[in-house]
PDBQT receptor file of N, H, CA, C and O in Angstrom, charges set to zero:
ATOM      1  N   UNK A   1      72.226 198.610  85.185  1.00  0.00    +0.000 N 
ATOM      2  CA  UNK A   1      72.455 199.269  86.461  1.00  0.00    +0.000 C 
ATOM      3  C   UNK A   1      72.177 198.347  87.652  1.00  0.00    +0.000 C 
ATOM      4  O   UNK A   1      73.006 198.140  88.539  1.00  0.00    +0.000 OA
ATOM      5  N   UNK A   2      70.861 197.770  87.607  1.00  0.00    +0.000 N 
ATOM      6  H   UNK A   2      70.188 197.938  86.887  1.00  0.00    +0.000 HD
ATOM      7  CA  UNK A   2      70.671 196.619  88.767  1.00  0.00    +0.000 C 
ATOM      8  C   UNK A   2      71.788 195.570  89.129  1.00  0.00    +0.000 C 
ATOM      9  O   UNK A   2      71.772 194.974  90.206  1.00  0.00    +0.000 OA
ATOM     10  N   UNK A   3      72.867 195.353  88.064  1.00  0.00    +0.000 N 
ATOM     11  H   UNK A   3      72.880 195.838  87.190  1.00  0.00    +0.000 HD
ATOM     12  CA  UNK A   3      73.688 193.991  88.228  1.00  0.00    +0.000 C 
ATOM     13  C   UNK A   3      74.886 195.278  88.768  1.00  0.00    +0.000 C 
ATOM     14  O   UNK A   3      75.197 194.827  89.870  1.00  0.00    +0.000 OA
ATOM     15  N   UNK A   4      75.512 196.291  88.634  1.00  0.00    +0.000 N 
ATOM     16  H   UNK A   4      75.259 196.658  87.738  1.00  0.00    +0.000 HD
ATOM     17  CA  UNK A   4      76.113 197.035  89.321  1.00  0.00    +0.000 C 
ATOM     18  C   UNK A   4      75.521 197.369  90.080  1.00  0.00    +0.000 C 
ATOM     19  O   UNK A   4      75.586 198.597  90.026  1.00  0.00    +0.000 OA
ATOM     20  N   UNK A   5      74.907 197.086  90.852  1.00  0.00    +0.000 N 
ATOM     21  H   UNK A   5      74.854 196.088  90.896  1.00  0.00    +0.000 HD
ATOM     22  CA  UNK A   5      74.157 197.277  92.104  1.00  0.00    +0.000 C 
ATOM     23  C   UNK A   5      74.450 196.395  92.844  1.00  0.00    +0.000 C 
ATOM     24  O   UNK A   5      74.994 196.615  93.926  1.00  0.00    +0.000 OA
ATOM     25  N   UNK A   6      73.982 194.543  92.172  1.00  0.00    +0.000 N 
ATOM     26  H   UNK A   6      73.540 194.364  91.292  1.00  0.00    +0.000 HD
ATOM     27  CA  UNK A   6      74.473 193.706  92.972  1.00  0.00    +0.000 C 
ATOM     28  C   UNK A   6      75.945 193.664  93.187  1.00  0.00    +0.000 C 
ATOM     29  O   UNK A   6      76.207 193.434  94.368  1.00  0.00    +0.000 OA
ATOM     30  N   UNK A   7      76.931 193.803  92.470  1.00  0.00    +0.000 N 
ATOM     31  H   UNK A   7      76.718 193.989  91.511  1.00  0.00    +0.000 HD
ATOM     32  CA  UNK A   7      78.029 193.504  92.639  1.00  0.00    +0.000 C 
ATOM     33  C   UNK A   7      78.559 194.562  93.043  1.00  0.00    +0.000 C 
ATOM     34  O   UNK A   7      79.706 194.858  92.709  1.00  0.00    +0.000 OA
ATOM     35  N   UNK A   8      77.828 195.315  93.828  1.00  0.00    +0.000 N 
ATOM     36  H   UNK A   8      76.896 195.075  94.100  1.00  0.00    +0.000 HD
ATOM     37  CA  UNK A   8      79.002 196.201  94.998  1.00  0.00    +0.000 C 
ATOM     38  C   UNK A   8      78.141 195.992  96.076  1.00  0.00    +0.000 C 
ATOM     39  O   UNK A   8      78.599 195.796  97.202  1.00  0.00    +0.000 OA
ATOM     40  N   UNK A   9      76.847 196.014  95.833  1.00  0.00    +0.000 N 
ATOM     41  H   UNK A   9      76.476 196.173  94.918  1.00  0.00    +0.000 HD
ATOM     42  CA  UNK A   9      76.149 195.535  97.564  1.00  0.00    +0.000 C 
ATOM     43  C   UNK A   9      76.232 194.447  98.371  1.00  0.00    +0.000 C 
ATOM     44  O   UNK A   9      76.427 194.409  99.585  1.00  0.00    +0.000 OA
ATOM     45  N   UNK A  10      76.013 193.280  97.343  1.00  0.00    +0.000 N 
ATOM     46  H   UNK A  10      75.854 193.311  96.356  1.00  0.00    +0.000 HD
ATOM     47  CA  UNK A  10      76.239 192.276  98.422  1.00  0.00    +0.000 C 
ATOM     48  C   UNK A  10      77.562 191.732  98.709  1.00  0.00    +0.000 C 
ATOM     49  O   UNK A  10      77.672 190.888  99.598  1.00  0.00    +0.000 OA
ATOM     50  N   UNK A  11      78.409 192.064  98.158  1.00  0.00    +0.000 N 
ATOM     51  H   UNK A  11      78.319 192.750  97.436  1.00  0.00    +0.000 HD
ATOM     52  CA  UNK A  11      80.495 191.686  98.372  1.00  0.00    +0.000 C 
ATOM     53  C   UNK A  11      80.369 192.578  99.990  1.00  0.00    +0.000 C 
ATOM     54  O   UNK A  11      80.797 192.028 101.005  1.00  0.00    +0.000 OA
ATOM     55  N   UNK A  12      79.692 194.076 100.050  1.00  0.00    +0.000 N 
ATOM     56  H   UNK A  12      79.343 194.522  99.226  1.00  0.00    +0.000 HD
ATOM     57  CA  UNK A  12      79.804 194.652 101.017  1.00  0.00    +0.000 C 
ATOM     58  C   UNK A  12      79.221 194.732 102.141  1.00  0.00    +0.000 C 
ATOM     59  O   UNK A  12      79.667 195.235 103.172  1.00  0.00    +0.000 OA
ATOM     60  N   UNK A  13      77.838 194.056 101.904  1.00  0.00    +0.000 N 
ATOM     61  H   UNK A  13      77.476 193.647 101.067  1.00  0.00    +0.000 HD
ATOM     62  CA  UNK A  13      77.344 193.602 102.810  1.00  0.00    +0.000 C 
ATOM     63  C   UNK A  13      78.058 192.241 103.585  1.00  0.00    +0.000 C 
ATOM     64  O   UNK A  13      78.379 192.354 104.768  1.00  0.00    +0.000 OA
ATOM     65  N   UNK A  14      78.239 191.216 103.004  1.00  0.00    +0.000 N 
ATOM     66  H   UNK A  14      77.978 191.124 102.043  1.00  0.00    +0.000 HD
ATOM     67  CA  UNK A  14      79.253 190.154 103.169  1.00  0.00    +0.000 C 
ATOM     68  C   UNK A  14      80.227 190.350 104.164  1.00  0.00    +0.000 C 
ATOM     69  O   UNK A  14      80.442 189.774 105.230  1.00  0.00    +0.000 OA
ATOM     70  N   UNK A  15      80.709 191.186 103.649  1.00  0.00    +0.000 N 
ATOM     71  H   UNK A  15      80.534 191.655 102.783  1.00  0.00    +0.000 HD
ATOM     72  CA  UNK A  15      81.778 191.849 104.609  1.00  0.00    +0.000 C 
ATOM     73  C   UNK A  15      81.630 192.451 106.199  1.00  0.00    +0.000 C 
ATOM     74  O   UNK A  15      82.313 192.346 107.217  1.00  0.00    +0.000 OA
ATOM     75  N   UNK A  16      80.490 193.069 105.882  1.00  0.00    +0.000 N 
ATOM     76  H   UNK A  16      79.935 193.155 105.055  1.00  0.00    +0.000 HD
ATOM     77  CA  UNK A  16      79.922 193.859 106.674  1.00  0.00    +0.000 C 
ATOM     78  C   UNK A  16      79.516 192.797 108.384  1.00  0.00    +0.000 C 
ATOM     79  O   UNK A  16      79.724 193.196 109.530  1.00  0.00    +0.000 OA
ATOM     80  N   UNK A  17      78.829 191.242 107.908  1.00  0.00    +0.000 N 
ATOM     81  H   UNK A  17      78.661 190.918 106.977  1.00  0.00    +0.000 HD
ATOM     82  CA  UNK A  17      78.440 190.538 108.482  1.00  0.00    +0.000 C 
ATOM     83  C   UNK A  17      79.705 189.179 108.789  1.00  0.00    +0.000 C 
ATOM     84  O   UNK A  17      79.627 188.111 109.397  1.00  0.00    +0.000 OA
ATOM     85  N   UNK A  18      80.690 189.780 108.123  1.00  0.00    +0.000 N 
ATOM     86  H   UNK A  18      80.753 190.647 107.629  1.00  0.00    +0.000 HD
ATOM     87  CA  UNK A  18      81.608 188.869 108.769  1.00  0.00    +0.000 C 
ATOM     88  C   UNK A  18      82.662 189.555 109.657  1.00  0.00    +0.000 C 
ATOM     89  O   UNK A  18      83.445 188.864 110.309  1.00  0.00    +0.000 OA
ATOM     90  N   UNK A  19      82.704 191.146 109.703  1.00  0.00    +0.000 N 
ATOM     91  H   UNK A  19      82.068 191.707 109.173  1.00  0.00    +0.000 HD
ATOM     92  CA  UNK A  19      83.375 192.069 110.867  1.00  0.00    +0.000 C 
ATOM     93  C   UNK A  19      82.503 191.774 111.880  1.00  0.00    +0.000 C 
ATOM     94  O   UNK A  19      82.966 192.029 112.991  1.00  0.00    +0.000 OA
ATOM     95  N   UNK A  20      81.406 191.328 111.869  1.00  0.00    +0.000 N 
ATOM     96  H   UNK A  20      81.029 191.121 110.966  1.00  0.00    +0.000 HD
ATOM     97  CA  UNK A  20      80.439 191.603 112.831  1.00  0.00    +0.000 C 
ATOM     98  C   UNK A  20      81.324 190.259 114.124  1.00  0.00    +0.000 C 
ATOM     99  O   UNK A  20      81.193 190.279 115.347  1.00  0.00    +0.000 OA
ATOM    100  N   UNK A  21      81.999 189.442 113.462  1.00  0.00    +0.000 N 
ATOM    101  H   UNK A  21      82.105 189.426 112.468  1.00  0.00    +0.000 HD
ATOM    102  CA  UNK A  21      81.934 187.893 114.361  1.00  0.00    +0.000 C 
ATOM    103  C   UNK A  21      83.062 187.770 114.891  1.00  0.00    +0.000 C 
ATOM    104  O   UNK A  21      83.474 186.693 115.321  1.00  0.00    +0.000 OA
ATOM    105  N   UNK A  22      83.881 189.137 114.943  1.00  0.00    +0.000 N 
ATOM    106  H   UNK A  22      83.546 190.013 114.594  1.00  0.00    +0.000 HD
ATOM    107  CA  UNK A  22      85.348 188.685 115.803  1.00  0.00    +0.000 C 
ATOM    108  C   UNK A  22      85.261 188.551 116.679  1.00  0.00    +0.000 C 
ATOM    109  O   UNK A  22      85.537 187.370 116.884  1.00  0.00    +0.000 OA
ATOM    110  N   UNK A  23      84.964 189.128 117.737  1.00  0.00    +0.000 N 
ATOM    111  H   UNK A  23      84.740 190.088 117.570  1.00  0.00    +0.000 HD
ATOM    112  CA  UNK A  23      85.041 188.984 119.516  1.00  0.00    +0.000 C 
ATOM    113  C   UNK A  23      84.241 187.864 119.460  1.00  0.00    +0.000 C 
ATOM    114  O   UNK A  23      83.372 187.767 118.593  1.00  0.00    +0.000 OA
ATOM    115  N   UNK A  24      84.525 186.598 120.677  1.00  0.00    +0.000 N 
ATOM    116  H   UNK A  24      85.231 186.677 121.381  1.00  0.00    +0.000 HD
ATOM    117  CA  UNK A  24      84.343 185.549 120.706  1.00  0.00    +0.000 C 
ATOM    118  C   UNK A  24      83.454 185.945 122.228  1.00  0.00    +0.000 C 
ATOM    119  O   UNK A  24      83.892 186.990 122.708  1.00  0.00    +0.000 OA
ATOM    120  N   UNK A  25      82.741 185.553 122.744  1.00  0.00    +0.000 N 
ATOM    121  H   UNK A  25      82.385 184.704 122.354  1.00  0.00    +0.000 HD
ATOM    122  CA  UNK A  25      82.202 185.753 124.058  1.00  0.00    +0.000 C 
ATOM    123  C   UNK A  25      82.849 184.646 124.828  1.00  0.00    +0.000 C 
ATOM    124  O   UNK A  25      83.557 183.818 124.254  1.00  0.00    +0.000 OA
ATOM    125  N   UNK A  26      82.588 184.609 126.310  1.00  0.00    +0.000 N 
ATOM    126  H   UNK A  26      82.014 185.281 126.776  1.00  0.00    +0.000 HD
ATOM    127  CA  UNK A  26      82.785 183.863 127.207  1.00  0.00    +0.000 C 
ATOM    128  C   UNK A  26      82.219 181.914 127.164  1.00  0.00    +0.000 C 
ATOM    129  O   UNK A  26      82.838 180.970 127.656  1.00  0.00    +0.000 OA
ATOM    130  N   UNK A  27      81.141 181.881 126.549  1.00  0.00    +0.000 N 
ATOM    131  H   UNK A  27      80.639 182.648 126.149  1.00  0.00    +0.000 HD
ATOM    132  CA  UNK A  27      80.529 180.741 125.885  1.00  0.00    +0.000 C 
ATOM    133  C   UNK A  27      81.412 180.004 124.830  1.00  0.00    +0.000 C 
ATOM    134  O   UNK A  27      81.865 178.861 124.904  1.00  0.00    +0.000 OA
ATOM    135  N   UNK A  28      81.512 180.661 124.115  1.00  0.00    +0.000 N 
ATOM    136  H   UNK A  28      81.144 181.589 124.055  1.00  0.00    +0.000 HD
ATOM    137  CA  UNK A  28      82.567 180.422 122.704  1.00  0.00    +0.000 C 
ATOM    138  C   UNK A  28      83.864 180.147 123.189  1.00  0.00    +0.000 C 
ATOM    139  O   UNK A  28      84.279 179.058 122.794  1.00  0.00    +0.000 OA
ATOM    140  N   UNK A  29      84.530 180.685 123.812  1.00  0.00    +0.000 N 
ATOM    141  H   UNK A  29      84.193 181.570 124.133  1.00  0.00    +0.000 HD
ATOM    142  CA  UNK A  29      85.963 180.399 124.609  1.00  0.00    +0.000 C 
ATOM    143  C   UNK A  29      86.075 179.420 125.295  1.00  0.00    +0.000 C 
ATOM    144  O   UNK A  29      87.129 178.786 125.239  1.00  0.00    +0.000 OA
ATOM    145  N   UNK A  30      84.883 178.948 126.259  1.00  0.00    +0.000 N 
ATOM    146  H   UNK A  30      84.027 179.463 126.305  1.00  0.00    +0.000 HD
ATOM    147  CA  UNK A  30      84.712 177.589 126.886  1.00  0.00    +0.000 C 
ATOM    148  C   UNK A  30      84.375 176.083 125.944  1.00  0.00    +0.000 C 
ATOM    149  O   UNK A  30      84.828 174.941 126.022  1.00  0.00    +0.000 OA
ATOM    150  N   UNK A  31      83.260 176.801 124.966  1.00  0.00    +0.000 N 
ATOM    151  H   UNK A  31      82.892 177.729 124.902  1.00  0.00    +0.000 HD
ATOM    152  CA  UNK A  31      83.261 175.669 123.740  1.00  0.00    +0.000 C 
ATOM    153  C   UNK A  31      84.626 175.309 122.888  1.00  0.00    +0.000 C 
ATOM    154  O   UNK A  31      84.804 174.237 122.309  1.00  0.00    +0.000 OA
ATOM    155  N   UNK A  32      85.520 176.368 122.923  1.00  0.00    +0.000 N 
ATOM    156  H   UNK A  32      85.375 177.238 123.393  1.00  0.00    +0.000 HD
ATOM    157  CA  UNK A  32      86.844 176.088 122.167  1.00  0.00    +0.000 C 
ATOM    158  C   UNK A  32      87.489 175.043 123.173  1.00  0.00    +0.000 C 
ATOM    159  O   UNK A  32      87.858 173.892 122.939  1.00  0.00    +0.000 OA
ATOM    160  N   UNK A  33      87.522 175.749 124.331  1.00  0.00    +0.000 N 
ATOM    161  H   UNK A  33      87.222 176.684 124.520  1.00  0.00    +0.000 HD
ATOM    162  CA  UNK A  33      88.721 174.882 125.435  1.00  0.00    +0.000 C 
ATOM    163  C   UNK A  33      88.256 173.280 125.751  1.00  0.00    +0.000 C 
ATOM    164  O   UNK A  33      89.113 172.455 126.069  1.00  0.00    +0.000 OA
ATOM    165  N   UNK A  34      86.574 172.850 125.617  1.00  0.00    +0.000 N 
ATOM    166  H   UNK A  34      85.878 173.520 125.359  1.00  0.00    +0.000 HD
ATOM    167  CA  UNK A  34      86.500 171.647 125.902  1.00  0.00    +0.000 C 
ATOM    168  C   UNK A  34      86.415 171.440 124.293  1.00  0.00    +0.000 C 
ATOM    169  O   UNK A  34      85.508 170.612 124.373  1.00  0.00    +0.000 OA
ATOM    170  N   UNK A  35      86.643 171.537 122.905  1.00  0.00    +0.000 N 
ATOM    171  H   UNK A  35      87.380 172.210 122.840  1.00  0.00    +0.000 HD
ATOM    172  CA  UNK A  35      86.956 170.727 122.111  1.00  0.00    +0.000 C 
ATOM    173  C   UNK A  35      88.065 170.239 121.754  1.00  0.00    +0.000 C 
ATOM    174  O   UNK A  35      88.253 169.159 121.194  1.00  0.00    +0.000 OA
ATOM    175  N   UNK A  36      89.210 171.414 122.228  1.00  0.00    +0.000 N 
ATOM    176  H   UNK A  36      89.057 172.292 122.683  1.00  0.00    +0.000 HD
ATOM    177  CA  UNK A  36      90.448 171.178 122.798  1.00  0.00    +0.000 C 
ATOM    178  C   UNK A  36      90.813 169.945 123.607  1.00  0.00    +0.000 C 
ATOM    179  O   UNK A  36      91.579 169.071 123.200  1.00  0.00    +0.000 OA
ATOM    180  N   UNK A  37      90.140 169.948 124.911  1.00  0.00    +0.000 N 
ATOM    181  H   UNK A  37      89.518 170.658 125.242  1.00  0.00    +0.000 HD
ATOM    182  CA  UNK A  37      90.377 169.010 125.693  1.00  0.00    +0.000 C 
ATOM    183  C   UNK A  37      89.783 167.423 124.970  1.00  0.00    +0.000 C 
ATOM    184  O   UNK A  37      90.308 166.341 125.235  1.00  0.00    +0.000 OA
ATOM    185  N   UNK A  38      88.504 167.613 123.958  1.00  0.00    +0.000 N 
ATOM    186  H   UNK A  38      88.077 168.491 123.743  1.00  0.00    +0.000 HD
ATOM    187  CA  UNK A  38      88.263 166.148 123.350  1.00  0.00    +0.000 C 
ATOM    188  C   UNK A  38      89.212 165.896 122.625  1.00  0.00    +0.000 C 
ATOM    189  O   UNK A  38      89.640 164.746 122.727  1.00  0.00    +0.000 OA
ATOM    190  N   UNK A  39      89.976 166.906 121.537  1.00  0.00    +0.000 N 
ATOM    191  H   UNK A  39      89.628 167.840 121.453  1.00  0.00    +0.000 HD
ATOM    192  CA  UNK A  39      90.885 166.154 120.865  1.00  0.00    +0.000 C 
ATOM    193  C   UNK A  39      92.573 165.718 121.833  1.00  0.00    +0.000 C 
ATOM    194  O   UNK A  39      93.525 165.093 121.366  1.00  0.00    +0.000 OA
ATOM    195  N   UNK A  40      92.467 166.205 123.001  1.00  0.00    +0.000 N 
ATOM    196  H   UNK A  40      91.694 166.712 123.381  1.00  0.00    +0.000 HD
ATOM    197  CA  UNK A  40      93.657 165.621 123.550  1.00  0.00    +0.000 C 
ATOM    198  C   UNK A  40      93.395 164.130 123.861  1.00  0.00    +0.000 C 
ATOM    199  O   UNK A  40      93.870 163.078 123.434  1.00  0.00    +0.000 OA
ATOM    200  N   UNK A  41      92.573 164.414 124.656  1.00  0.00    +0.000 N 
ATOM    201  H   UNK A  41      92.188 165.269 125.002  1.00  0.00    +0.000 HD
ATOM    202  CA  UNK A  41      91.595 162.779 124.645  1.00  0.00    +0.000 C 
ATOM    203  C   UNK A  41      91.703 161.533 123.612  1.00  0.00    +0.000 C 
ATOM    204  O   UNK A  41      92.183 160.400 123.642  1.00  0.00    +0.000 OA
ATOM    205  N   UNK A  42      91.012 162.332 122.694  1.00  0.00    +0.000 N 
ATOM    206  H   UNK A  42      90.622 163.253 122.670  1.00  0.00    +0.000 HD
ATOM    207  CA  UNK A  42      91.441 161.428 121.500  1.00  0.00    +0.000 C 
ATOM    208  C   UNK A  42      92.404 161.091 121.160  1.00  0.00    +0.000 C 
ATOM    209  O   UNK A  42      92.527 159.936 120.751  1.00  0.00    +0.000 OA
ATOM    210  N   UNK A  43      93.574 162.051 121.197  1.00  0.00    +0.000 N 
ATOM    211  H   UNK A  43      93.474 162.989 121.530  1.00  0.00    +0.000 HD
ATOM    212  CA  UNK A  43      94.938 162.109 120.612  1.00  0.00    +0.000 C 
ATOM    213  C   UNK A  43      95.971 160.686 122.004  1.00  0.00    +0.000 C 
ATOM    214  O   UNK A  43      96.987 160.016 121.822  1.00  0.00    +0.000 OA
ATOM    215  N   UNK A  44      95.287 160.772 122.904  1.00  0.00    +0.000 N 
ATOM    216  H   UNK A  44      94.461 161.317 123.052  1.00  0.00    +0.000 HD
ATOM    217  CA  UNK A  44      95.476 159.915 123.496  1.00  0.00    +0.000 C 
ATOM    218  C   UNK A  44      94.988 158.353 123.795  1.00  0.00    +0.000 C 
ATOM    219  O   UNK A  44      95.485 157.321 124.244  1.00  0.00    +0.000 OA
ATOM    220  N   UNK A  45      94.125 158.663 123.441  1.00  0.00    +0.000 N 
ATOM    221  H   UNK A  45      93.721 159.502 123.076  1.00  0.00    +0.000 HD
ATOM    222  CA  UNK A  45      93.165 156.976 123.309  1.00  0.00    +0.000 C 
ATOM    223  C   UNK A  45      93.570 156.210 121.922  1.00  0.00    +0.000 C 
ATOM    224  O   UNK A  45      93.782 155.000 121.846  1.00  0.00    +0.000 OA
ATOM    225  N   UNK A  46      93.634 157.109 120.874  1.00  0.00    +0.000 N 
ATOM    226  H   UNK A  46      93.461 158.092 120.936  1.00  0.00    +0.000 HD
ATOM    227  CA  UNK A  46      93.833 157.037 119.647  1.00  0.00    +0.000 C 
ATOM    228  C   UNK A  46      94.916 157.650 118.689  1.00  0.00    +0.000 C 
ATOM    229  O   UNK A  46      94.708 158.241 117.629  1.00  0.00    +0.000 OA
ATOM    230  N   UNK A  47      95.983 157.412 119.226  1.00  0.00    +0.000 N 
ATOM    231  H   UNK A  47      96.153 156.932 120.087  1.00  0.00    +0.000 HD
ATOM    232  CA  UNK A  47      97.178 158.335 118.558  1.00  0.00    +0.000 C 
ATOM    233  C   UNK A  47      97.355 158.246 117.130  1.00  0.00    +0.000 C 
ATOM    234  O   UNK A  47      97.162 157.136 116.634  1.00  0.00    +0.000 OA
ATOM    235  N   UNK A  48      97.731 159.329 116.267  1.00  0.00    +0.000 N 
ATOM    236  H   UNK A  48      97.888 160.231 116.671  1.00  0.00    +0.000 HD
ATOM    237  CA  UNK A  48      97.615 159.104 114.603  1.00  0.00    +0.000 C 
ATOM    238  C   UNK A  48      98.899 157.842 114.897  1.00  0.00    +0.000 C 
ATOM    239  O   UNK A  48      99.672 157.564 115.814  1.00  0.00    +0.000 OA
ATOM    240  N   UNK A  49      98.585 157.336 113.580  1.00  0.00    +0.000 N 
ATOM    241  H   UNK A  49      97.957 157.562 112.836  1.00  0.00    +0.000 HD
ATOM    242  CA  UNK A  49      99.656 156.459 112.946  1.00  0.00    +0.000 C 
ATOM    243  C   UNK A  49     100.573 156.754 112.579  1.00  0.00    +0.000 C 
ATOM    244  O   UNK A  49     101.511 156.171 113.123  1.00  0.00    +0.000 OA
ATOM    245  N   UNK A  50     100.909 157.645 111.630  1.00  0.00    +0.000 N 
ATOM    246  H   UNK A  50     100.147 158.118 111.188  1.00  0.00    +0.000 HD
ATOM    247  CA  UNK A  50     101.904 157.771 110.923  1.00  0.00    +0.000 C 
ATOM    248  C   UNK A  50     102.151 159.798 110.415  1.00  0.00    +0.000 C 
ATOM    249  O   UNK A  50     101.160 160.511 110.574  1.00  0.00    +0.000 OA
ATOM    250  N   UNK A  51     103.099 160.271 110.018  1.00  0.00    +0.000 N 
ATOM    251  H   UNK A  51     103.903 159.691 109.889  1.00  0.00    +0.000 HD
ATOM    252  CA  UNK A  51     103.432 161.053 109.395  1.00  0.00    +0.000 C 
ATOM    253  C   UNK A  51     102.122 162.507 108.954  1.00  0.00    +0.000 C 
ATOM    254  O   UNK A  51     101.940 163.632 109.420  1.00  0.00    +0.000 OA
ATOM    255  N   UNK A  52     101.509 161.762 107.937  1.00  0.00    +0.000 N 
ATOM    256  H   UNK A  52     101.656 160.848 107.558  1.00  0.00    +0.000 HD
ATOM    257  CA  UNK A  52     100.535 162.009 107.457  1.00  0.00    +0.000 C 
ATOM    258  C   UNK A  52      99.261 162.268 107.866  1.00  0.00    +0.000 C 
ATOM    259  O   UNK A  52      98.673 163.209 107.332  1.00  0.00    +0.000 OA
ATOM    260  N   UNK A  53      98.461 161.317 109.102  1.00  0.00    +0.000 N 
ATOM    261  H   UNK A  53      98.939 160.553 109.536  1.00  0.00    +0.000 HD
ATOM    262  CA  UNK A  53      97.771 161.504 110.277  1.00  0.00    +0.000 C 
ATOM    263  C   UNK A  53      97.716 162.282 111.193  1.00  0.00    +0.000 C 
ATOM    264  O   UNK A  53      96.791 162.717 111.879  1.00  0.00    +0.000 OA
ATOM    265  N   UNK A  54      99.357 162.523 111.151  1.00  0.00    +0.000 N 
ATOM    266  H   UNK A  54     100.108 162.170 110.594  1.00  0.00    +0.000 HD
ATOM    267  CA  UNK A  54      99.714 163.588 112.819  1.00  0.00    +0.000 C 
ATOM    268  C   UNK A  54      99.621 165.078 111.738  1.00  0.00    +0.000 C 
ATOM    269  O   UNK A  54      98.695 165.875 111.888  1.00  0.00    +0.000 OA
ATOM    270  N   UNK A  55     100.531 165.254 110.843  1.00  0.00    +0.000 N 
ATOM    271  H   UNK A  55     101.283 164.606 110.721  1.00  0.00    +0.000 HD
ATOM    272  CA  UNK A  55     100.007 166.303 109.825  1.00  0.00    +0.000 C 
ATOM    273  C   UNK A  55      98.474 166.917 109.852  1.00  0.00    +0.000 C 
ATOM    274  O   UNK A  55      98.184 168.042 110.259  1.00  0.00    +0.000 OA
ATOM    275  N   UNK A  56      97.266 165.625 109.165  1.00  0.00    +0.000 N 
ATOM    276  H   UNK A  56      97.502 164.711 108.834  1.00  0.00    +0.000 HD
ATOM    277  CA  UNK A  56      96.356 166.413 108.965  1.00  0.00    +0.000 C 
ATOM    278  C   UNK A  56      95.764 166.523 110.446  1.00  0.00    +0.000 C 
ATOM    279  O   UNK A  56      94.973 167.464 110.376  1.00  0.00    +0.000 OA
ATOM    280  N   UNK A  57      95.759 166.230 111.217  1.00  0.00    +0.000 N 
ATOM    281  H   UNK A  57      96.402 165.466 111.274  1.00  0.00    +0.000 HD
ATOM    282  CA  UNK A  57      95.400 166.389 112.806  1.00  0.00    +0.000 C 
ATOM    283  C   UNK A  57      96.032 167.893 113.285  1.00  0.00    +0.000 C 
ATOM    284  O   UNK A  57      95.373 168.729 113.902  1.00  0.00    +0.000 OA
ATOM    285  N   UNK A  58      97.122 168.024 112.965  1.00  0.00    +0.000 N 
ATOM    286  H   UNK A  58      97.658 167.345 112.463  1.00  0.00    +0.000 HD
ATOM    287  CA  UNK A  58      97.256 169.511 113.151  1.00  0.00    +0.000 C 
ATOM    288  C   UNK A  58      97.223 170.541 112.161  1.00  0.00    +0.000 C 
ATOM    289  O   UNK A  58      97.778 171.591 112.486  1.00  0.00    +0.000 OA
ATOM    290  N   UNK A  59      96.642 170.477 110.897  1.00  0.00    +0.000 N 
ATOM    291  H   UNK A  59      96.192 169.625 110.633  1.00  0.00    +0.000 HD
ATOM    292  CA  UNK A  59      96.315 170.929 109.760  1.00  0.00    +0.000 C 
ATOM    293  C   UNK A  59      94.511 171.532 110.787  1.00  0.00    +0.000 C 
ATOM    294  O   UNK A  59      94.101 172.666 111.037  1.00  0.00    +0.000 OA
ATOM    295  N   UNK A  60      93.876 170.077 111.120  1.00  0.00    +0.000 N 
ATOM    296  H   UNK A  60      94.209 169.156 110.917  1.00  0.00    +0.000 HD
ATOM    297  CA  UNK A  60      92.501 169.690 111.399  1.00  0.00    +0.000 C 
ATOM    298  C   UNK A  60      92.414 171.351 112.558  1.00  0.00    +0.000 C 
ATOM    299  O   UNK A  60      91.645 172.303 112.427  1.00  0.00    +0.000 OA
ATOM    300  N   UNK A  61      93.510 171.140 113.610  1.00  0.00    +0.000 N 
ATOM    301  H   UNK A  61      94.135 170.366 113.716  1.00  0.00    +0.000 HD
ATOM    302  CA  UNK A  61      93.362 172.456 114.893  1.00  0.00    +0.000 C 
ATOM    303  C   UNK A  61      93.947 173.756 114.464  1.00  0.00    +0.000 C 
ATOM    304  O   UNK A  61      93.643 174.789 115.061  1.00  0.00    +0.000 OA
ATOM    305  N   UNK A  62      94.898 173.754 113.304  1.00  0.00    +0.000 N 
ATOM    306  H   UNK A  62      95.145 172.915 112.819  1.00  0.00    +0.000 HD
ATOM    307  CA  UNK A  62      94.863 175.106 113.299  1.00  0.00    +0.000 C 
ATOM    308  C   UNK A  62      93.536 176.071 112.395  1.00  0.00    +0.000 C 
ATOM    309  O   UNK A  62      93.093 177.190 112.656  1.00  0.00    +0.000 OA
ATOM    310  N   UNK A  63      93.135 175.023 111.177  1.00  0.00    +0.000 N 
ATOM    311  H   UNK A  63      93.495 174.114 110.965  1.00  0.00    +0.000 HD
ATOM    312  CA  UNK A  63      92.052 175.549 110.978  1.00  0.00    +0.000 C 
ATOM    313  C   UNK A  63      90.687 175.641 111.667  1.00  0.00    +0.000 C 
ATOM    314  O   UNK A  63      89.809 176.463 111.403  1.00  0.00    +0.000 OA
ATOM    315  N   UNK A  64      90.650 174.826 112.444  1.00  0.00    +0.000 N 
ATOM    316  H   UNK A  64      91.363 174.158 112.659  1.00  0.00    +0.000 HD
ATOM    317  CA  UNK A  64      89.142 175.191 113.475  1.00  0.00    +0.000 C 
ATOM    318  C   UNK A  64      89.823 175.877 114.671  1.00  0.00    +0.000 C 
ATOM    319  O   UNK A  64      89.147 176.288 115.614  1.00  0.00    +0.000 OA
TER     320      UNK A  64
């Protein structure tokens, strides 16, 4: 009974604490927009090379 216990409590708790993190506050929105602005920066000082570079570079921003 204890291991059916764990395996419906904590999947739901889990859950529970990751609904908690959608709304982004005003802090968080400004931390997005200047990491934004470093990778333009970068993307300019340091342009990918090739194909593959520019790929995982925008692979890199849509997942963060």
């Amino acid at each position: 009974m204890p291991t059916l216990l764990r395996l419906l409590i904590i999947p739901a708790l889990l859950m529970m604490s990751l609904a908690a993190c959608e709304r982004s506050g005003p802090a968080e929105r400004a931390g997005r927009s200047l990491d934004r602005a470093g990778e333009r920066v970068r993307d300019t000082v340091d342009p990918p090379r090739g194909p593959v570079e520019r790929l995982g570079r925008s692979v890199d921003r849509a997942v963060n």
